[in-house]
VMD Tcl script that draws the C-alpha trace (Angstrom):
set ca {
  {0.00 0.00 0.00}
  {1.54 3.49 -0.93}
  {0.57 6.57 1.07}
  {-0.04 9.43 -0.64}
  {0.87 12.84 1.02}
  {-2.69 15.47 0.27}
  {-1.66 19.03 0.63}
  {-4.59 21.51 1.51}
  {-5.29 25.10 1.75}
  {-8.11 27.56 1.96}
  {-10.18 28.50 -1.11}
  {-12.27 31.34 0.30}
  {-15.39 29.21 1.99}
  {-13.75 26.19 0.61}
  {-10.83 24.13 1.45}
  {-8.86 23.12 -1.96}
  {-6.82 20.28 -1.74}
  {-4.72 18.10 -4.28}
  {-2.02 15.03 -4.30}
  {1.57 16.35 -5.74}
  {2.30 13.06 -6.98}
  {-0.84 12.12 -8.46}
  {-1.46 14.95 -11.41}
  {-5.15 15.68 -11.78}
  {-6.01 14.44 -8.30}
  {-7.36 17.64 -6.82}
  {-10.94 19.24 -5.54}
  {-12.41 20.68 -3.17}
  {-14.20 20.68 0.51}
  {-16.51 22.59 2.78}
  {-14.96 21.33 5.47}
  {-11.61 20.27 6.16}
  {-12.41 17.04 7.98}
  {-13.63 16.00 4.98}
  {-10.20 16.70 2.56}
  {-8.82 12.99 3.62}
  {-11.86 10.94 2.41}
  {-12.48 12.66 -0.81}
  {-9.01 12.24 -1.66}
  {-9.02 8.61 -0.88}
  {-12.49 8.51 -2.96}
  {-10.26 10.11 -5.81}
  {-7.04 8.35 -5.87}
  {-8.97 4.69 -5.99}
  {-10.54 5.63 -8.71}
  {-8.09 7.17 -10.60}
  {-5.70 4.00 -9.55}
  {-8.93 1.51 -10.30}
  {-7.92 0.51 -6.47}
  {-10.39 -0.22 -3.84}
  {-10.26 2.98 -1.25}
  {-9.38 0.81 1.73}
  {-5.97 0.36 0.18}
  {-5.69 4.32 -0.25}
  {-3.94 5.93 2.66}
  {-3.78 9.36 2.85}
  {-1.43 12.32 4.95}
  {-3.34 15.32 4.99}
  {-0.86 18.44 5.54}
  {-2.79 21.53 6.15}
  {-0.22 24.22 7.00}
  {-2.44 24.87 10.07}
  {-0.85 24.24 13.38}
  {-3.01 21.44 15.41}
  {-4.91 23.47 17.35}
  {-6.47 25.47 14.71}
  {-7.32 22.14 12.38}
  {-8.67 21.15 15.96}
  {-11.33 24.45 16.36}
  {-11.99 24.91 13.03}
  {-13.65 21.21 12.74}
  {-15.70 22.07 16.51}
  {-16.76 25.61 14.74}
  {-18.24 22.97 11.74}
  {-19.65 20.34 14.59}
  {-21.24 23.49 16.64}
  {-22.93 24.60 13.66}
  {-24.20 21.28 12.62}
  {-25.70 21.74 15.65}
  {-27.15 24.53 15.95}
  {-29.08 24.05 12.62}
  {-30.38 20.70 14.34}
  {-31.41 22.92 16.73}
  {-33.29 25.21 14.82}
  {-34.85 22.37 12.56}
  {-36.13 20.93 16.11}
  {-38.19 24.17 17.27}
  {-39.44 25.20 13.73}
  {-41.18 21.27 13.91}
  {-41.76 22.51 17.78}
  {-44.03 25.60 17.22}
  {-45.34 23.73 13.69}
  {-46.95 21.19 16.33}
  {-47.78 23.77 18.59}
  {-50.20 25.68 15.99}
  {-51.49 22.45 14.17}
  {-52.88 20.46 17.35}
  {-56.68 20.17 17.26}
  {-56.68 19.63 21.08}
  {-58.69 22.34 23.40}
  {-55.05 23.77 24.72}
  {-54.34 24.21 20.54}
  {-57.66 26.08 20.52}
  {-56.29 27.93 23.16}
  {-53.34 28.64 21.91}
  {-51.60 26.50 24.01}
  {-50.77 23.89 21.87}
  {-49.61 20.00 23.45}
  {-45.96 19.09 22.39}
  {-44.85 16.24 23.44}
  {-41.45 16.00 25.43}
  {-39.17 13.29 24.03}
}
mol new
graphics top color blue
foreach p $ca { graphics top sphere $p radius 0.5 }
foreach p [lrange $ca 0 end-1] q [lrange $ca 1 end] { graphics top cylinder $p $q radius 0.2 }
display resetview
């Protein structure tokens, strides 16, 4: 099994990354979490491999720590749009319940 080194960098709200010593083998992320599986993905097909016998070094230029917040910045806004999601369905409960308290305007949700 060869490793391959990925080399990645910021792409304004994307994170670019490519493989030196694979030409053509580059694209891009949202997150950078997600930079060492796409490459794998890539370099088994491009090799006709299967991608458990891809490995992958992901250099990033950032020092630990700030590979380390920026992926808790993507988990806490994962979420936070969970969160959201969960009251909008929430209050859409609250104003569709046919129960006297809906009638009242105070609608029954149920607590999980």
């Amino acid at each position: 099994m060869t490793a391959y080194r990925v080399t990645v960098h910021r792409t304004g709200d994307w994170w670019a990354w490519e493989v030196p010593d694979l030409p053509g083998a580059f694209s891009q992320v949202k997150r950078l979490d997600q930079a060492g599986e796409a490459a794998r993905a890539a370099i088994a097909v491009m090799l006709g491999a299967a991608i458990e016998d891809v490995e992958v070094g992901v250099e990033s230029g950032l020092p630990g720590e700030a590979v380390q917040a920026r992926n808790a910045v993507g988990r806490a806004d994962k979420a936070a749009k969970g969160a959201r999601w969960a009251a909008r369905q929430a209050m859409y409960r609250r104003t569709t319940d046919r129960s006297t308290g809906g009638a009242l305007g105070y609608g029954y949700v149920p607590v999980p």
